[in-house]
C-alpha positions in Angstrom: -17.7 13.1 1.3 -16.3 12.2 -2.3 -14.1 9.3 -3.4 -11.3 11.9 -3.9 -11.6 12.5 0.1 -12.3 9.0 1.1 -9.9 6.4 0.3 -9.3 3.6 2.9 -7.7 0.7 1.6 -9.0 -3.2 2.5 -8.6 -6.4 1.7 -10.1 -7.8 -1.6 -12.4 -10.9 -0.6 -13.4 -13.3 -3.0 -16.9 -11.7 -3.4 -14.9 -9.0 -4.8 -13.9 -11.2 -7.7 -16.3 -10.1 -10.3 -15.9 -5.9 -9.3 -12.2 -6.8 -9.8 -12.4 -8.2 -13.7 -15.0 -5.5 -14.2 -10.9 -3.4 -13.7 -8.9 -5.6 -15.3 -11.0 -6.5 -18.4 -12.2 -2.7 -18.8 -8.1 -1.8 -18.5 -7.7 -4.3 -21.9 -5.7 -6.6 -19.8 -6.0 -10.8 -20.6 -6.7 -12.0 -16.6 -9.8 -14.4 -16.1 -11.8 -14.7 -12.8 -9.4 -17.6 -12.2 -6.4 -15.5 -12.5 -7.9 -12.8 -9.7 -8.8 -16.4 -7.7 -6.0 -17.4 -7.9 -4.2 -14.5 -6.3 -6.6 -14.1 -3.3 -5.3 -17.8 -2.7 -1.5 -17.3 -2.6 -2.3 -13.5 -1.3 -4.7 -13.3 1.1 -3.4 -10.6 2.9 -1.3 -8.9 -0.2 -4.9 -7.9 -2.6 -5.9 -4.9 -1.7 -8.9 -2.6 -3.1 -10.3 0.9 -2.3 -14.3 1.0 -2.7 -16.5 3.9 -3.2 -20.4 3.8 -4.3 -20.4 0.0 -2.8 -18.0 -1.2 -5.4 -14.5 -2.0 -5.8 -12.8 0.8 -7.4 -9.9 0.4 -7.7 -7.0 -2.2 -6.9 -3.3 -3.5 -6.4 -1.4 -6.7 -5.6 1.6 -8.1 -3.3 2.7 -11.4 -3.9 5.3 -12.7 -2.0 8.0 -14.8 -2.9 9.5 -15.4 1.0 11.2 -12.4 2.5 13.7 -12.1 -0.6 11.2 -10.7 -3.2 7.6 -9.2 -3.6 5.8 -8.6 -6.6 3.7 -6.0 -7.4 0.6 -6.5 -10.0 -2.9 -5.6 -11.2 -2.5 -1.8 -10.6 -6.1 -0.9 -11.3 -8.4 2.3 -11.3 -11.9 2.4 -12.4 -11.7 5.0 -15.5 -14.1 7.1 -13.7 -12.0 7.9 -10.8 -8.6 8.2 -12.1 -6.5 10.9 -11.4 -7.6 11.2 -7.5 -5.0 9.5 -6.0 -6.2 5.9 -5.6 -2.9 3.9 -7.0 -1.0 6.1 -5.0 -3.0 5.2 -1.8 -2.9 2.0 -2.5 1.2 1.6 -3.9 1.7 3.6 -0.5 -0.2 0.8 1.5 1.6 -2.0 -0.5 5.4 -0.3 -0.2 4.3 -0.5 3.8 3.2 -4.2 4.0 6.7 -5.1 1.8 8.5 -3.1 4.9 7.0 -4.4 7.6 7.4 -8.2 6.2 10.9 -7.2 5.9 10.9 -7.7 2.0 14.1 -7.2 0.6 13.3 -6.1 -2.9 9.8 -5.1 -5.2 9.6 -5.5 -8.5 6.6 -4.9 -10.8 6.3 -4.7 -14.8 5.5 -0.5 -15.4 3.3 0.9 -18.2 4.5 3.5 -19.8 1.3 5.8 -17.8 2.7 4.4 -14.5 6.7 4.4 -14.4 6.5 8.0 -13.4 4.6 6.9 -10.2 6.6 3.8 -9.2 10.1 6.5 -9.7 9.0 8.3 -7.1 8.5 5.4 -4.9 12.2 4.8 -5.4 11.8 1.7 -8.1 14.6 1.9 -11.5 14.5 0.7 -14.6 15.7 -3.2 -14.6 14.7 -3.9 -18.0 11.8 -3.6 -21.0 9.3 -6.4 -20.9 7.9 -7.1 -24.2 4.5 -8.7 -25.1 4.0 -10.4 -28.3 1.2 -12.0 -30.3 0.3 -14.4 -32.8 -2.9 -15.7 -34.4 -4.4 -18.5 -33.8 -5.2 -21.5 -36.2 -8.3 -23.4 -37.2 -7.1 -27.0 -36.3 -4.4 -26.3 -34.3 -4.7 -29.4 -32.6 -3.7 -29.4 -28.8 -0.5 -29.7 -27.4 1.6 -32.5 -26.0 0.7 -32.3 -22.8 1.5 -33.7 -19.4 0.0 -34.2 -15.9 2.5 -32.7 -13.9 5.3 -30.2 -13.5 8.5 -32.7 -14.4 11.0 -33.4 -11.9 13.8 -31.0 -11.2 11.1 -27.8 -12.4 12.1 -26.2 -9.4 15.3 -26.3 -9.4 15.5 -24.9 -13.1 13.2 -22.8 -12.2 15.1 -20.9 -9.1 18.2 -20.6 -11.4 16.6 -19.0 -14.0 14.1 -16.9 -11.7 16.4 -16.0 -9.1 14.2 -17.0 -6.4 11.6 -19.9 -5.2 8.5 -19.8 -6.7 7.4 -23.3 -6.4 4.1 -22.3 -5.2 3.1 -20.6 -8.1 4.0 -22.6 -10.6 2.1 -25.5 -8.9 -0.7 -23.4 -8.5 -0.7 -22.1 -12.4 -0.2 -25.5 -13.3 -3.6 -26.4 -11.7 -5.4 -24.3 -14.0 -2.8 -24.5 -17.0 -2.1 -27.3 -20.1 1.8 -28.2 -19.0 4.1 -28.8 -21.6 7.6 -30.4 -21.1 10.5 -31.3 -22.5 13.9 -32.6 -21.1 15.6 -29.3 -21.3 12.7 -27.2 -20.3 8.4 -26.5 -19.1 5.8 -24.1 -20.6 2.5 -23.5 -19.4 -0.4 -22.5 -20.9 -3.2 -20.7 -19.9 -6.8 -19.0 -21.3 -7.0 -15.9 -20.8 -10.3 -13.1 -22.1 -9.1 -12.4 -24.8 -6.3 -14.9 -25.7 -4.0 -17.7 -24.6 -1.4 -17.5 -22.4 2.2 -18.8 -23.0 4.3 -18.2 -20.0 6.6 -18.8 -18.1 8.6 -20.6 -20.7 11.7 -21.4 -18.9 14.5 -23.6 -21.1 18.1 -24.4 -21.3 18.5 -24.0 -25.2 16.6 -22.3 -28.1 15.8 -25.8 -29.4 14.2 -26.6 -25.9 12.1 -23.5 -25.6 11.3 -23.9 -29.8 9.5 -27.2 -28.9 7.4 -25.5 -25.7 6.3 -22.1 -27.8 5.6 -24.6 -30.8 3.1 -26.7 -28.7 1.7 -23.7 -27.0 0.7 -22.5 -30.5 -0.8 -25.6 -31.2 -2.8 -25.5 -27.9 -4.2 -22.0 -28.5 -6.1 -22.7 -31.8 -7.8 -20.1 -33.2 -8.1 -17.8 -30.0 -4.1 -17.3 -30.8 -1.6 -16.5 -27.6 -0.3 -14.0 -26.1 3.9 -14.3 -25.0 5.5 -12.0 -23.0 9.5 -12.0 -23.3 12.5 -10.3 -21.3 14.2 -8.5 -24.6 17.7 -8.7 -22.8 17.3 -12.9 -23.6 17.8 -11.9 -27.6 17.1 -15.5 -28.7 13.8 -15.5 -27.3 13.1 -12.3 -30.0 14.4 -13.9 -32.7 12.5 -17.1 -32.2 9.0 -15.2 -31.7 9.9 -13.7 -34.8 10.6 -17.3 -36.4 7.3 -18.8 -35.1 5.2 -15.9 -36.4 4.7 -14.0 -33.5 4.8 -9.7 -33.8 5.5 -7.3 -31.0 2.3 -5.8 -29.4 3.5 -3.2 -26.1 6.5 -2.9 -24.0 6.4 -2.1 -20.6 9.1 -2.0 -18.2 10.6 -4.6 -15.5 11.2 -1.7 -12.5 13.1 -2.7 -9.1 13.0 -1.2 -5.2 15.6 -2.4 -2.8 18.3 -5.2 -3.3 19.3 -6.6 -6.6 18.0 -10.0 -6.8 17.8 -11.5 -10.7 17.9 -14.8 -11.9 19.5 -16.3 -15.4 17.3 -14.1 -18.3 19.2 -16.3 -20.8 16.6 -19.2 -19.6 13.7 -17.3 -19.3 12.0 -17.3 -22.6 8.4 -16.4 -21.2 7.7 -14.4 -18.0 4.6 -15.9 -15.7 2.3 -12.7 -16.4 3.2 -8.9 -15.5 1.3 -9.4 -12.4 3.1 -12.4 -11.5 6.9 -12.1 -12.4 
């Protein structure tokens, strides 16, 4: 039997992990073994994988934010056994667990090689989702940060999210540098091949100027990566201030009902995978 007849989907355990990077590292993408970690924890029964040859081959991700939204992330095919039908067989199983948890909208950030897919799955366009990048610094110093997520996070948060996702953040913010001021939070995160700045959430442009400045500061010379919703037009211009040039686009897609937060306050998303 080949892989192209054999596909059963499982759950990803965490001795998975490591077949898992092998995906997302050989895919170009910025997750560490802490990011795929990380996951499994919040998602136990929402990482899924197809295996073949006694390996992982390819993968995709449910997290749940309550019964009001799912996200769907790390789309992943080993490169020698694309274009057999694995993401398929695995979006299929992952459109199935969002019904039968009685989820009442997907969303997921598209490449351009995937939106074809996720359209016939019923997703549309919500909006373009734009990484950017700058370099890093010899002596950057390290940012001003702080222990905890500051009160009220949440609530800022929800508004400019749309829904709770409380539970992330905390669990990000484990693993992240936290940086805070009154009118807004940043994380940041390593990544393989960079930094991570996101989410940067913030009232003002002056607000989310301080966070992105510190996070620059914070990534030294490995320089960071930012992902920003274009529709928020001041978080372009300001990535353009601080240095910061545009590297791909992908695209925010939606299944199910509307459900969208404040973009004017997001100045960083959490990570394509995450929202």
């Amino acid at each position: 039997m080949t892989a192209s007849d054999h596909k059963t989907v499982r759950l990803l355990a965490p001795e998975d992990v490591e077949a898992a990077l092998d995906l997302s590292i050989s895919a170009g993408w910025n997750q560490t073994a802490a990011d795929w970690k990380m996951l499994l924890r919040l998602a136990p029964g929402g990482c899924f994988g197809i295996e073949d040859g006694g390996a992982v081959r390819a993968t995709a991700t449910l997290l749940s934010f309550g019964r009001e939204l799912g996200w769907v992330g790390m789309v992943l095919t080993d490169p020698g056994y694309r274009r057999r039908g694995f993401a398929r067989t695995l979006l299929e199983h992952v459109l199935r667990t969002a019904d039968e948890r009685g989820m009442a909208c997907l969303k997921l950030d598209a490449t351009d090689q995937g939106e074809e897919l996720y359209r016939g799955f019923g997703f549309c366009p919500e909006q373009p989702v734009e990484r950017w990048w700058r370099h890093g610094e010899a002596g950057a110093g390290s940012p001003d940060a702080v222990a905890h997520l500051p009160a009220g996070f949440d609530k800022l948060d929800l508004e400019a999210f749309g829904v709770d996702r409380s539970e992330l953040l905390s669990a990000l913010a484990e693993r992240s540098r936290i940086v805070a001021v009154d009118e807004g939070f940043a994380l940041l995160r390593d990544g393989v091949r960079a930094f991570y700045a996101g989410p940067v959430v913030a009232r003002n442009v002056e607000a989310a100027r301080a966070l992105v400045e510190a996070c620059i500061r914070g990534a030294g010379v490995r320089g960071c990566f930012w992902d920003l919703p274009p529709d928020n037009r001041a978080a372009i211009e300001l990535a353009r201030e601080l240095g910061f040039e545009p590297r791909r686009k992908l695209m925010r897609m939606a299944r199910g009902t509307a459900r969208r937060g404040r973009d004017e306050l997001v100045f960083g998303i959490a990570g394509f995978e995450l929202g």
